[in-house]
N, C-alpha and C positions, 0 to 999 in steps of 0.2 A: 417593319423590322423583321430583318429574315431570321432564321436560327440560327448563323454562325455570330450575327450581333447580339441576339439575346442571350446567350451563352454567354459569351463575354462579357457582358455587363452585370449577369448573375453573380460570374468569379470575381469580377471587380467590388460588387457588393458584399460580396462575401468575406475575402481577402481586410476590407474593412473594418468588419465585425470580428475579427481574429487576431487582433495585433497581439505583440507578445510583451515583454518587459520592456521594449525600446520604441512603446506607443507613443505618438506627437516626435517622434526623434529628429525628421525632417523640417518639423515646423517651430521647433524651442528655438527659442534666442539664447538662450543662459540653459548651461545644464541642471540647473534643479529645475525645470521646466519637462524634461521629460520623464516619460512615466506617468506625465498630469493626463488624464484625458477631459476633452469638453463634456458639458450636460449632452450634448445632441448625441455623441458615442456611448456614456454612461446609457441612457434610456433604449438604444439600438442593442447593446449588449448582454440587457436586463432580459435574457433568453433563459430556459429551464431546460434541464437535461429531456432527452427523448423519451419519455412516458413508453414504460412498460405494456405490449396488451395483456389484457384478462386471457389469462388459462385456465375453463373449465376442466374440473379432474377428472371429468368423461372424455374428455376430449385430449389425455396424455395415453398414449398405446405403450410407449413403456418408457420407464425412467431409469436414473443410475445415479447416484452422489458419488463422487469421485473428490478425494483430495490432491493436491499439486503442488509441487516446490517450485517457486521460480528464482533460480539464482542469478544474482544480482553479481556475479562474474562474468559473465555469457554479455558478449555484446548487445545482441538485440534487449537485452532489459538495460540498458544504460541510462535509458531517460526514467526508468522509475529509481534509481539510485543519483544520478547526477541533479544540479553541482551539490554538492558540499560544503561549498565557501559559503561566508554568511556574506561577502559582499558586493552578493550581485543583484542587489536589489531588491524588493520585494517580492516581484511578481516570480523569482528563479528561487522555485523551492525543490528540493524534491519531496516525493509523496510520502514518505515518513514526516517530514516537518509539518507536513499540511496536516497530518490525519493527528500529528500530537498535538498541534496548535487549536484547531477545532474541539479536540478532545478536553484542553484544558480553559478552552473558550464557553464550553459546556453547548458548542452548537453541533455537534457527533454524541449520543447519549445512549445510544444502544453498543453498549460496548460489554464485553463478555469475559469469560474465563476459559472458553472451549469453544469448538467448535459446532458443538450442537444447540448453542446458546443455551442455556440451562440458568449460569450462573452468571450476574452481572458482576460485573469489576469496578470499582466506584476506582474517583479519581484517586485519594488516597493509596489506593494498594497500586496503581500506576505508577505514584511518583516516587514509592518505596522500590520500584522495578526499575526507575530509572537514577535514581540516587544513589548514591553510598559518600560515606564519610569517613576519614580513615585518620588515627592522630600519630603523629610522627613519634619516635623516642625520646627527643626532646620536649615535647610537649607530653607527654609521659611522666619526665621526671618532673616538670613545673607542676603537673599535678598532685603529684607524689609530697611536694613540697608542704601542701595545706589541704593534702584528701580531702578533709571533713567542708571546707570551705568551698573548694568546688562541687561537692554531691551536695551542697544545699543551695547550691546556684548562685552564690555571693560572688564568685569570682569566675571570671571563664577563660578558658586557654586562647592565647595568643592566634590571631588568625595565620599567621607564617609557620604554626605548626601543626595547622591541617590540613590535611590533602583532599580535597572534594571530586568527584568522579561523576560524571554523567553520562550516560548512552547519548550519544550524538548519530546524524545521520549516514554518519562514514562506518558507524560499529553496527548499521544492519549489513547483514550478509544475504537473508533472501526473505521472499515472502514466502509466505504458506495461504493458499486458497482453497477453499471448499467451493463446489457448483453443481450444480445437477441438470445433467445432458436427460433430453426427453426428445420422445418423437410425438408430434404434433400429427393426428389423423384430423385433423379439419383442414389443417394446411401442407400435407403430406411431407415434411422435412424435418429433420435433424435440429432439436436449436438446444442453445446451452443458459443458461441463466447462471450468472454469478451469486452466492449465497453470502460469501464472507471471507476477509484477509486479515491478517495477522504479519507483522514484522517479527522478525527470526533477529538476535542479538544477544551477545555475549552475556550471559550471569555478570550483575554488577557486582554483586557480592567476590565473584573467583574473579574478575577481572581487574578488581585495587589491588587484590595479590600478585595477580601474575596476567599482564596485558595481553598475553601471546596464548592463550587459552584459548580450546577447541572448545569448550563446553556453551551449546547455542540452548537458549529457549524460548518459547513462546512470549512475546511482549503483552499482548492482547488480543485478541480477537475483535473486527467490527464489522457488524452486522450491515453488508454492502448497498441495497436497496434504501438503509436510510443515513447514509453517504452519499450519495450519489449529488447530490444538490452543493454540495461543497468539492468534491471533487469534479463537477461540471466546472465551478469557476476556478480552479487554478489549470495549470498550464503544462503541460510537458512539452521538454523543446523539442523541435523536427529540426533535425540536422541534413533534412534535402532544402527547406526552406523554413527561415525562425521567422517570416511573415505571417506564418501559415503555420499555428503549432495546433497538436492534440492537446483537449481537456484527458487527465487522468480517467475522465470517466468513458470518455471513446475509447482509451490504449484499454482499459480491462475489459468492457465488453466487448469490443473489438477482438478481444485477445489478440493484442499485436506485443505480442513476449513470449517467450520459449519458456517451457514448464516440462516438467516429469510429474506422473502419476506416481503415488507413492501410498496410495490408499485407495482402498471402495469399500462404498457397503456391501457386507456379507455375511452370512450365514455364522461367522465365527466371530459374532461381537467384535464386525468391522478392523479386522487384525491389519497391520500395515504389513507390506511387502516383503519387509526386512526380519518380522517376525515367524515366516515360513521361507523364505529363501536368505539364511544366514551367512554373513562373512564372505558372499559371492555379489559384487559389486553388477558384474557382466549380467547375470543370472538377473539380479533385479531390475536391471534397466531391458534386459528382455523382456520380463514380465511385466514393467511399466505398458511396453509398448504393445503387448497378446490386451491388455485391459483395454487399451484405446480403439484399437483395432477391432476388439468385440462390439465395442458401441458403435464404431463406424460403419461396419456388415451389416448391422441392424437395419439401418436407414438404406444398405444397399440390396438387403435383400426382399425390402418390402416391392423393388420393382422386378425381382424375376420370376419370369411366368411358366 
């Protein structure tokens, strides 16, 4: 077998192991048949994300943590925002549904309150981040009617006059990532390691008042290295070929998404961008880019002689 057959039959094998939501599509008789895959596919699929190597701390020449927004308006982050609709299947999530599905699955467990991991977030104060409950004026005045009756729980208001509110996958606006870019003197390059992301989304509380609300915060934080095993198995679609999609966890270590720097560590209790370059939007995105730029020299200047 020469190399231009071996290759080929590589891609061919591979191409197999990679189907996406419309697995068995070719071969169903009846459409609830696709989406099934056989035992033989299951057990070929049953792969583990690409195992990190060991980084001796002698062996880092210098490091940087840097924070990053990635906005989920900017084309290239599409596939971590798309679809939205619930009804394309299981397998078509985007990466908010996967990371709150695991989280309430309780198979995602390192999940935070920040980004320096400090504080854990139990699910609890999650689902009061993604809840709210709001009672109409009609159900107001039914209240009103027998107060003492409903504060002792005897009676409860009509479900047609409550309005309930959830963060869905359409109301994140961007992620936020933390990572720490280091230069590697055993293997003399530049590498980056992902640390942690977080969904960026509207105040549930300000947003049953008023939907059209600029006010974003932090959802959660999770601690990405032990993610990775759940975002290996879901899917983001490749819109050059949906045969052939990215696991979530090639698109972020990969970094195949556009991000702005918006933070690094430093000397002033790690201050963000916007807290020394104020109200100059131009000015910070310069400065996004002097920060990148600095770690990128690094690795370029370890070859001039």
């Amino acid at each position: 077998m020469n190399w231009r057959k071996f290759i080929l039959v590589a891609a061919i094998g591979l191409s197999s192991t990679l189907t996406f939501a419309q697995s068995n599509l070719l071969n169903a008789k009846t459409p609830d048949q696709i989406g099934k895959k056989t035992e033989a596919e299951l057990v070929a699929e049953n792969d583990m994300p690409l195992p990190y190597g060991y980084v001796m701390d002698r062996d880092i020449l210098m490091g940087k943590r840097v924070w990053e927004i990635v906005d989920l308006d900017e084309r290239i982050n599409f596939p971590l925002y798309y679809p939205v609709e619930k009804d394309l299947g299981p397998d078509r999530k985007p990466l908010y549904d996967v990371l709150k599905q695991a989280i309430q699955d309780s198979i995602i467990t390192e999940v935070y309150d920040d980004s320096y991991f400090t504080t854990k977030k139990t699910l609890k104060d999650i689902q009061s981040s993604l809840f709210a409950i709001d009672t109409t004026d009609a159900g107001r005045e039914q209240m009103n009617e027998d107060y003492e009756a409903y504060r002792a729980g005897t009676k409860k208001i009509d479900e047609q006059y409550i309005n309930k509110y959830e963060i869905e996958a359409d109301l994140v606006k961007a992620y936020k990532i933390v990572g720490y870019w280091y230069f590697d003197k055993r293997q003399g390059e530049l590498k980056y390691r992902m640390l942690g992301i977080c969904p960026v989304v509207p105040d549930v509380q300000v947003y049953k008042d008023n939907p059209d609300t600029d006010e974003m915060v932090e959802l959660f934080w999770v601690y990405f290295p032990a993610a990775r095993d759940v975002l290996h198995k879901s899917k983001a679609f490749n819109n050059r070929n949906s045969a052939m999609p990215f696991s979530f966890d090639h698109v972020l270590n990969a970094r195949r998404f556009g991000a702005v720097i918006y933070q690094e560590e430093n000397v002033y209790a790690d201050r963000q961008i916007k807290d020394y370059l104020k109200e100059n939007a131009q000015m910070q995105l310069l400065e996004s880019e002097r920060v990148k730029e600095k770690i990128r020299d690094f690795e370029q200047d370890m070859w001039n002689y």
